[in-house]
C-alpha positions in Angstrom: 0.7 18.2 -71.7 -0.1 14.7 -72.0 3.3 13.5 -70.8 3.7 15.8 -68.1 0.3 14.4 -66.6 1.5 10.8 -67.1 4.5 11.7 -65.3 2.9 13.3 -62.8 0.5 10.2 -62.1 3.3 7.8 -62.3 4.9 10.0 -59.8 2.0 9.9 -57.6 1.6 6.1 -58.2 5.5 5.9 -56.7 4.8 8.0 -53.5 1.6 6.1 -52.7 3.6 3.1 -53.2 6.3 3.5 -51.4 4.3 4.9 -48.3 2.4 1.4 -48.5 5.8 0.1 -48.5 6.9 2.0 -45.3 3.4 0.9 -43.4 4.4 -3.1 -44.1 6.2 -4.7 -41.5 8.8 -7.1 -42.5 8.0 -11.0 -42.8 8.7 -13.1 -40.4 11.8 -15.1 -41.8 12.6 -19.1 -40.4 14.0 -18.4 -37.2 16.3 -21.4 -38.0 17.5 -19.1 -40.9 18.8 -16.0 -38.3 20.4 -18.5 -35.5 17.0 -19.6 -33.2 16.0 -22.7 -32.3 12.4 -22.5 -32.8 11.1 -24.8 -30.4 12.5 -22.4 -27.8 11.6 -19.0 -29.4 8.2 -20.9 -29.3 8.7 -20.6 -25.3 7.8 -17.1 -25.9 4.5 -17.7 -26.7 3.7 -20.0 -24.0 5.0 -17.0 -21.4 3.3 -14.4 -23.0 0.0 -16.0 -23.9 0.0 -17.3 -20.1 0.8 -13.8 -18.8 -2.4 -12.6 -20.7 -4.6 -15.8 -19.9 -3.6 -15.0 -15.5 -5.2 -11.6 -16.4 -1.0 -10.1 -15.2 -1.2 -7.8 -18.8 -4.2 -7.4 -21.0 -1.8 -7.9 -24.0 1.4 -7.7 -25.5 3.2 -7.5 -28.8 6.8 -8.9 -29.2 8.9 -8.9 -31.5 12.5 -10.2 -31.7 14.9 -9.2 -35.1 18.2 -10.6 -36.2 20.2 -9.7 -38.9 17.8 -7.3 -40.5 15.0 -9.8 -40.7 12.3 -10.7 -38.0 12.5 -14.0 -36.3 9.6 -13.4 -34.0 6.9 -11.1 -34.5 3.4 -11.9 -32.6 0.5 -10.0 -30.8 -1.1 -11.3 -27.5 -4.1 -10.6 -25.8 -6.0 -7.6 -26.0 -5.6 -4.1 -27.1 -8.7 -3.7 -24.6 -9.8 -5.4 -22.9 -12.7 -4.2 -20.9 -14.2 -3.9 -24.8 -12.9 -7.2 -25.8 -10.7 -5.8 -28.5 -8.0 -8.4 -30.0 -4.0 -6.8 -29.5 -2.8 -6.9 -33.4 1.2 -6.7 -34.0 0.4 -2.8 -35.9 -1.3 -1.4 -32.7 0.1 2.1 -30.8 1.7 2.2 -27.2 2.7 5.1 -25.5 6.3 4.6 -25.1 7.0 6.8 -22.7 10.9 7.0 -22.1 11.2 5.1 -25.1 10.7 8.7 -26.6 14.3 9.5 -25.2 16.8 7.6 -27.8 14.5 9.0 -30.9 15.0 13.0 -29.5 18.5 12.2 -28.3 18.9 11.4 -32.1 17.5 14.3 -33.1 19.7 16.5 -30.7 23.0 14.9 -32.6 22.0 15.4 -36.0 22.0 19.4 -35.2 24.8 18.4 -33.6 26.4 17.0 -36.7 25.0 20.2 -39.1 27.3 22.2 -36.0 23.7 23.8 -35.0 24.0 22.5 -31.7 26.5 22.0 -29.7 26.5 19.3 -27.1 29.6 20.5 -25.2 28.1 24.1 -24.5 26.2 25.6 -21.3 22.5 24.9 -21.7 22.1 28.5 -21.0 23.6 29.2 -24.4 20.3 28.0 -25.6 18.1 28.7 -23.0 19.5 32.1 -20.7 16.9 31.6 -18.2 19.2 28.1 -17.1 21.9 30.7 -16.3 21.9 31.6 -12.7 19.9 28.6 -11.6 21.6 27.9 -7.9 22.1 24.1 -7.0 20.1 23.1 -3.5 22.7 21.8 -1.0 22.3 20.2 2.4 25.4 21.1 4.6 25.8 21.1 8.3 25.4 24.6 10.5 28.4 24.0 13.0 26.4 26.6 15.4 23.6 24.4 15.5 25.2 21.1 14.7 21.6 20.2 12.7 21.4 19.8 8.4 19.9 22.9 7.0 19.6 23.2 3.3 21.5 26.2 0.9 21.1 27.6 -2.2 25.0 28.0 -4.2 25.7 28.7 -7.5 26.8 26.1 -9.9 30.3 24.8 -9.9 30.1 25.0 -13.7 27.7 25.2 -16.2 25.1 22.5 -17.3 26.1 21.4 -20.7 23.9 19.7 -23.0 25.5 16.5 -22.8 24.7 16.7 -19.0 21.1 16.8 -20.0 21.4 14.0 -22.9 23.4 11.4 -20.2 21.3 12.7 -17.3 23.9 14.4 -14.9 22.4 18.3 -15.1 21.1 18.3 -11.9 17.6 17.7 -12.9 15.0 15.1 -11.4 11.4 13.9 -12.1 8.4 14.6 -9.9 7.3 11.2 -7.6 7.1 8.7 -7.8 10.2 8.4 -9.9 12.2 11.1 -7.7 12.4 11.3 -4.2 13.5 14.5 -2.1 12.7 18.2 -1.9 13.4 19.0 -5.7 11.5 16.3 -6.9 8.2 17.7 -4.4 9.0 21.3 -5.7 8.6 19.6 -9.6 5.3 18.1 -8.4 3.8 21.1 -6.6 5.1 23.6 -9.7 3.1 20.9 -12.3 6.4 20.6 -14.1 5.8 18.6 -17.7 2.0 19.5 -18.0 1.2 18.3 -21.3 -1.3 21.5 -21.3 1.4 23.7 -21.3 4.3 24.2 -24.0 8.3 23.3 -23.9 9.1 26.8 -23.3 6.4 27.5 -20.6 7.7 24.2 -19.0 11.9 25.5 -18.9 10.2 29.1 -17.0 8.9 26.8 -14.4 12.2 24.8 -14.4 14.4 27.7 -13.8 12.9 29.3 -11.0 13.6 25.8 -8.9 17.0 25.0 -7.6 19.0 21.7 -9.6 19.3 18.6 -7.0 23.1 18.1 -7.7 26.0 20.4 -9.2 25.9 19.6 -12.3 27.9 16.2 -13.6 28.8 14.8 -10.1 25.7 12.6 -10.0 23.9 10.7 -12.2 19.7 11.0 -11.5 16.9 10.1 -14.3 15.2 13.8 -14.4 13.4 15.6 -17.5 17.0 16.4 -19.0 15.4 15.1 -22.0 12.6 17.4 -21.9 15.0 19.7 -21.9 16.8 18.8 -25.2 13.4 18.7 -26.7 12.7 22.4 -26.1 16.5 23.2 -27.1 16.0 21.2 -30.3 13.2 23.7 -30.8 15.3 26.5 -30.1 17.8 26.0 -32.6 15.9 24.4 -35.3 13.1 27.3 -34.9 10.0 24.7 -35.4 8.1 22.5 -32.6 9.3 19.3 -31.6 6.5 17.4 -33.3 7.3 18.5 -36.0 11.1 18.7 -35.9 10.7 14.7 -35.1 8.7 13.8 -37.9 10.3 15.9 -40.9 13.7 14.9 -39.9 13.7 11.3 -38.1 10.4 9.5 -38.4 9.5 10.0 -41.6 12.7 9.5 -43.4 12.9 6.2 -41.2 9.4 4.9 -42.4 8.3 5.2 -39.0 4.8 6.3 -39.8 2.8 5.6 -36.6 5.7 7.4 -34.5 4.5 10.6 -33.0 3.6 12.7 -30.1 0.1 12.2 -30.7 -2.5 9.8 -32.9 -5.1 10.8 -35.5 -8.7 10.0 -35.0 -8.4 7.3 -37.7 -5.9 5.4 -35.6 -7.4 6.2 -32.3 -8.7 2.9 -32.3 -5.4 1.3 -32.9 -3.8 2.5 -29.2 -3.2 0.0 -26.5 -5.3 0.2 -23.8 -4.4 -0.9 -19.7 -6.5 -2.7 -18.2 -8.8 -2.1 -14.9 -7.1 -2.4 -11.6 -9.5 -4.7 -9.4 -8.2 -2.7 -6.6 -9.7 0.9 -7.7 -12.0 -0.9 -10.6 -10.6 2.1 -13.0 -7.9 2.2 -15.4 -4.5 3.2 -14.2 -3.5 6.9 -15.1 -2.0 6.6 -18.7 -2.7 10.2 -21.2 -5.1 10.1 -24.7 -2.8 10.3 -27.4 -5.7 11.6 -29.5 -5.5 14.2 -27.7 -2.9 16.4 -29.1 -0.9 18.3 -26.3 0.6 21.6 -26.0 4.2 20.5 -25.0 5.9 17.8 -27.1 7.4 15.9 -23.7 11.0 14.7 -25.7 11.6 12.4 -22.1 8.2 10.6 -22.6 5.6 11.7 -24.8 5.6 9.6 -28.0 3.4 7.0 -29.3 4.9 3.9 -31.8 4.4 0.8 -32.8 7.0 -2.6 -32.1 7.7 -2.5 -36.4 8.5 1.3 -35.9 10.6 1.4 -33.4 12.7 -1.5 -35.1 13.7 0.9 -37.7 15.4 3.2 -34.9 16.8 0.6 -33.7 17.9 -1.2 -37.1 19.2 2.3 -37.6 21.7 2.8 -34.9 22.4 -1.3 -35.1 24.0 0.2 -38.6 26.1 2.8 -37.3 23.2 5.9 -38.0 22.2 4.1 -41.7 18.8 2.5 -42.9 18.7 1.6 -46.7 19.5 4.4 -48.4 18.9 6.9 -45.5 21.4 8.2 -43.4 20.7 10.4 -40.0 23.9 10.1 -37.9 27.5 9.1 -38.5 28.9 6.3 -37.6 31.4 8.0 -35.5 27.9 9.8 -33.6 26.5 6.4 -33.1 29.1 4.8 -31.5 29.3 8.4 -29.0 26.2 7.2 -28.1 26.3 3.9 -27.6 29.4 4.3 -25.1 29.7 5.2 -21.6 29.6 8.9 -21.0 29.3 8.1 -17.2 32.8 9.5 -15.4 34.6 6.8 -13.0 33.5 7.6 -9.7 30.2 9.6 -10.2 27.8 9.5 -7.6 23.9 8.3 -8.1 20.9 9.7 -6.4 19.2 7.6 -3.9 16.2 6.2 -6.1 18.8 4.4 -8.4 19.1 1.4 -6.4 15.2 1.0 -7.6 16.2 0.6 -10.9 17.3 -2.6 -10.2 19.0 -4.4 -13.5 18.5 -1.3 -15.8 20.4 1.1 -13.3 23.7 2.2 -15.0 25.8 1.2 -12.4 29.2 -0.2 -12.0 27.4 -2.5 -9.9 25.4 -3.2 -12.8 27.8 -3.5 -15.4 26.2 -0.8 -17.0 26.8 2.8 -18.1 24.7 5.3 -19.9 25.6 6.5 -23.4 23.7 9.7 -25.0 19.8 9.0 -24.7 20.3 5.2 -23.3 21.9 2.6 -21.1 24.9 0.7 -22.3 26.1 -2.5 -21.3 30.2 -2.1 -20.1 30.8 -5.7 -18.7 29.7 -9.4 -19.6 29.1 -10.0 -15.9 27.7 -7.9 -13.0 23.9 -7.6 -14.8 21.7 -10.6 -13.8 20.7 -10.6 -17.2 21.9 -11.7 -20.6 23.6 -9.3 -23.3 27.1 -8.3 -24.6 29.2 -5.8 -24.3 28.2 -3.0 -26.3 24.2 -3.9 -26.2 22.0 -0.6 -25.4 18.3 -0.2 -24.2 16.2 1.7 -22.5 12.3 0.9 -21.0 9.3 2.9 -20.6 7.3 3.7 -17.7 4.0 1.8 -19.3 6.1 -1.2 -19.6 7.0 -1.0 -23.2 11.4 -1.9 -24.1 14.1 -2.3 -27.0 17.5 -4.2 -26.4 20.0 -3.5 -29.2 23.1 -5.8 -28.9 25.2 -5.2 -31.8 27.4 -8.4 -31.3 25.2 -10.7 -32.1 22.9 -8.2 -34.4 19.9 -8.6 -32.1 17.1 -6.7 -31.4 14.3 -7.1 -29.2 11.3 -5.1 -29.0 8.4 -5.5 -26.1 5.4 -3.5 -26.0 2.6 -3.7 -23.6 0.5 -1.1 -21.6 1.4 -1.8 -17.8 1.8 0.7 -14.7 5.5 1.2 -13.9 5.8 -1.2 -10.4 4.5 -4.6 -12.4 6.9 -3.9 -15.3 10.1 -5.1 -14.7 9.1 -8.8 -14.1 7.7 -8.7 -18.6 10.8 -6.9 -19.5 13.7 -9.6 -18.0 11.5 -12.3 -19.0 11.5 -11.4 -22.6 15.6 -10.6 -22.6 16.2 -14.4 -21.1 13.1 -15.8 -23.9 15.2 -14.1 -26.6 18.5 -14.6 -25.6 17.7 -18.4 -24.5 16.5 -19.4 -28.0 20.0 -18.7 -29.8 21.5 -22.0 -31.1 24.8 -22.7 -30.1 26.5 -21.6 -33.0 25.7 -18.0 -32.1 
């Protein structure tokens, strides 16, 4: 009896250890050591911390990894500051669409256990996608003026459509732009109040914007996969998420929602002097009905390094294994046909549109990077990313073994000008040599 309770408090003793383990973030190696100069990484600091001191973003963590160790890993500002609360490099963010790689990942590890499969109608999963008609504008030769009909799908929305976003779906404005995209906003599409499934009944009785794969458009195909995950694995999304990617990972302030313990931990906006109130961001101590799999996750800057230190390894971290290597590079590559067509608002998306233009594609739950030139911004071949709506972004560039990491807590038009600035602050601070 004796030695089963020693081994059982040994045991215990492991866990606990091990979890303290997984909460650690790495050290901060010489960048000297991973290929930086670091009197230019050091040019980080001076934008960031100047950034914070303008009052342009109430804080900022960034960190920057290279060959499994962390060059660069520092907290600016405030994590409020109305209440004068320091940023610290362990504090939460919502993500947003930095929530889409981590439940495309999910979606191809049923994928790989042949529970779902990514080449079938969406309908196979959820029947109420079925008969959903696609809205066209055509002209009535009578007339000679546009009027808008209602035809049936040309084929069937697969769930690789919804993964590389050519299902026909869109976002509500301010991200889409049109009829559909009004209909999404009047029907209240995405209310965290209401769950995954409630959200696809709403989905179905509107028409899709496009025939499915002829154009690319950003739209709440992810949302989608999150419900289908559901479906097939028969448990939330929350919790799907945490049994089978977070936790394994180490990833333990990744989730769709905080505790009360670390509700003091999330990053905060700051006022807009225009309104004199915070811009619209949701409580993640507030835990919502529906899981949103395009934009509903909270994580850290060290947590979301283990996704991406994950993929970097072809689907392996340490000892664990989620994907294949053969799944991870699926991902990784261009799943856009030649010749696809892009809604309107792309041309907003500036640098991180995947556009021939520029030369970019988009893989299974990210952009990839298909040409050395074309982007006005710096990255190989190969590299994938994606950005959030609050401002937060990874880069991945497998060439070189990078990884950059930017959180802050910023409403989506002032974002883009933080997220080039800390590509060309990473990418400028590599020594010749690499």
């Amino acid at each position: 009896m004796r030695l089963v309770k020693q081994s059982f408090i040994a045991l215990v003793a492991t866990v606990i250890c091990a979890s303290a383990l997984a909460e650690q973030p790495k050290p901060v190696s010489a960048p000297e050591e991973l290929g930086f100069a670091a009197d230019r990484l050091e040019r980080v600091t001076k934008a960031f911390q100047g950034y914070v001191d303008s009052g342009q973003i109430p804080g900022a963590v960034v960190l920057i990894a290279r060959k499994d160790k962390v060059a660069y890993f520092r907290a600016f500002g405030y994590r409020d500051r109305e209440q004068r609360l320091p940023m610290t490099t362990d504090s939460i963010f919502r993500i947003a669409s930095m929530t889409k790689p981590i439940v495309s990942v999910a979606a191809m590890m049923l994928a790989e256990e042949s529970k779902l499969d990514i080449g079938a109608a969406v309908s196979q999963y959820l029947p109420e996608f079925k008969d959903l008609k696609v809205s066209v504008e055509q002209l009535d030769r009578a007339t000679g003026k546009k009027e808008t009909v209602l035809q049936p799908q040309a084929r069937p929305m697969t769930v690789q459509d919804l993964l590389r976003h050519t299902a026909g779906l869109v976002y509500a404005p301010p991200i889409g732009n049109g009829a559909i995209p009004d209909a999404y906003r009047d029907a209240n599409v995405g209310n965290r109040n209401e769950t995954l499934a409630e959200m696809v009944t709403k989905m179905s009785r509107l028409p899709l914007a496009h025939q499915p794969g002829e154009v690319w458009e950003y739209s709440m195909a992810t949302d989608v996969v999150g419900r289908i995950i559901e479906v097939v694995s028969g448990i939330d999304l929350d919790r799907f998420i945490e049994e089978r990617v977070t936790k394994p990972l180490g990833m333990t302030s990744t989730g769709f929602y905080v505790s009360q313990a670390d509700r003091d931990r999330v990053a905060q906006p700051q006022t807009d002097p225009a309104t004199g109130k915070r811009p619209p961001m949701f409580d993640p101590a507030q835990k919502p009905k529906g899981f949103s799999g395009g934009g509903g996750a909270v994580s850290t800057a060290s947590d979301y390094l283990l996704l991406c230190e994950m993929l970097l390894h072809g689907g392996r971290l340490g000892n664990t294994r989620l994907l294949s290597p053969s799944t991870v590079s699926l991902m990784t590559s261009d799943a856009l046909r030649p010749g696809i067509g892009y809604a309107a608002v792309v041309p907003v998306f500036g640098d991180i549109g995947p556009t021939p233009a520029m030369g970019q594609g988009f893989g299974l739950g990210f952009a990839v990077r298909t040409e050395a030139g074309q982007n006005p911004l710096p990255g190989s071949v190969g590299s994938f990313y994606w950005t959030g709506a609050f401002g937060t972004t990874f880069f991945v560039d497998p060439k070189q073994e990078l990884a950059i990491i930017m959180m802050i807590q910023v409403p989506l038009p002032s974002t883009a000008v933080y997220r080039r600035a800390v590509r060309y602050l990473a990418y400028q601070a590599l020594t010749p040599a690499n």
